[in-house]
N, C-alpha and C positions, 0 to 999 in steps of 0.2 A: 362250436361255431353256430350250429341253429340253435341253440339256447340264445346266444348272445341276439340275432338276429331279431328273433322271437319275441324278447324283453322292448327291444328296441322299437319295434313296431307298435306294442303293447303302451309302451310310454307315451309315443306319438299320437297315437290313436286315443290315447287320455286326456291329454294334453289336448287335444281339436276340442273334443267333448265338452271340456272343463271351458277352453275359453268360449266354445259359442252357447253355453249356459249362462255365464256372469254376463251383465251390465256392462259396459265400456266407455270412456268417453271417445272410443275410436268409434262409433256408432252416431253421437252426438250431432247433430248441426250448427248452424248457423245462417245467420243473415244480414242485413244493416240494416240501420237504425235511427232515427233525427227526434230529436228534441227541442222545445223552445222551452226554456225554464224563466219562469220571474221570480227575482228574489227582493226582500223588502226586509229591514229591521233598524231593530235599535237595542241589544243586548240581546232578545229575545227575537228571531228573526221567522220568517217565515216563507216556503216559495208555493211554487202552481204551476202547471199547464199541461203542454199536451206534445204529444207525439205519433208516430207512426214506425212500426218495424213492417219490413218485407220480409216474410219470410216462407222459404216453399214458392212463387210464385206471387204469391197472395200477399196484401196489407193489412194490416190490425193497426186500428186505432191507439192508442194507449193515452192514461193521463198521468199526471205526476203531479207529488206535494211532497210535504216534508216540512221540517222545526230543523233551526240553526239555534244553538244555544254557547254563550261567548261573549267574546266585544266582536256584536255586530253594528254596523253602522250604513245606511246608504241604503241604493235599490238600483237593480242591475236587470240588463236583459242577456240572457247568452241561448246561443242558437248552438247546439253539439249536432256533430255525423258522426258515423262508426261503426263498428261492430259488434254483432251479438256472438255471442258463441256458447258451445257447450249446454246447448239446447236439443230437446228431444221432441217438445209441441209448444206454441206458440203462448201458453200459460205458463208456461217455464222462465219467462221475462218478468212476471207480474211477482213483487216482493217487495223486501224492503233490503236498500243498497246503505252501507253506511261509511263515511268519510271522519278523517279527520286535518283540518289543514288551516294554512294562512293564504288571504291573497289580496290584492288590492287592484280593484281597477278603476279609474281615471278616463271619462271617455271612453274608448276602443282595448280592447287589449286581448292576448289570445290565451285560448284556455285547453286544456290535455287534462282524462283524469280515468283512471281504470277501475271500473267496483266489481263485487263477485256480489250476489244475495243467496240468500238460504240454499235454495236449488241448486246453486252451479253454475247460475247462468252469469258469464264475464261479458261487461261493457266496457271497448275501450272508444271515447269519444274526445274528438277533438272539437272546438272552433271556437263562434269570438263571443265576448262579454262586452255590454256596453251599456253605461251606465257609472254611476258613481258609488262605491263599495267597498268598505274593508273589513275585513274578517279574520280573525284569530278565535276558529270555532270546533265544536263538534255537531257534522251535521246527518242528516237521515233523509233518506230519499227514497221514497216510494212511488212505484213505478203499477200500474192497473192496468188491465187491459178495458178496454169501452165497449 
């Protein structure tokens, strides 16, 4: 019976050890995030701009660009909010995020779209598009910090 007891404590007491050695995304942060993106093309597409994440307290500027390559066609403004997550320091947002998809907007229209880049760090951002645009592309979006 103190064998068994003995082992037991032994495993536990490993086990603590072991997880507060390893890395975790239970350690990870998070913050939110806005965006204004411009996008512009014509087969070969192209966007720009700028952002800000809160995070910790604190703001960091951020820029953004990227290559649309497809049937691009039009030029669009879209404004995203959201989430950052799975962040450990504020450089952890800075990478390159990449997409694949269709969409088409007309005026006004709403936009949703989640990316992960190299680090780990997940973007889920929602809001609106406006502008005239359609797209059946593969795109690349890279995110700087300023």
């Amino acid at each position: 019976m103190k064998f068994a007891s003995l082992l037991r404590s032994a495993l536990v007491a490993l086990t603590a050890l072991t997880a507060s050695l390893l890395p975790g995304a239970a350690f990870a942060d998070g913050g939110t995030i806005t965006l204004t993106i411009y996008k512009a093309g014509w087969i070969i597409g192209g966007s720009g701009g700028s952002g800000v994440m809160y995070f910790r307290g604190r703001a960091y500027p951020l820029s953004t660009g990227g290559l649309d390559y497809g049937l691009v066609f039009g030029g669009s403004r879209t404004v995203l909010h959201g989430r950052v997550s799975n962040i450990f320091r504020p450089s952890d947002v800075a990478g390159v995020y990449g997409a694949a998809g269709a969409g088409l907007a007309v005026g006004r229209g709403v936009r949703g779209i989640v990316l992960t880049n190299q680090k780990g760090a997940v973007l889920e951002l929602a809001g609106e598009q406006i502008g005239l645009l359609a797209n059946v592309d593969l795109s690349g979006l890279a995110i700087g910090l300023r």
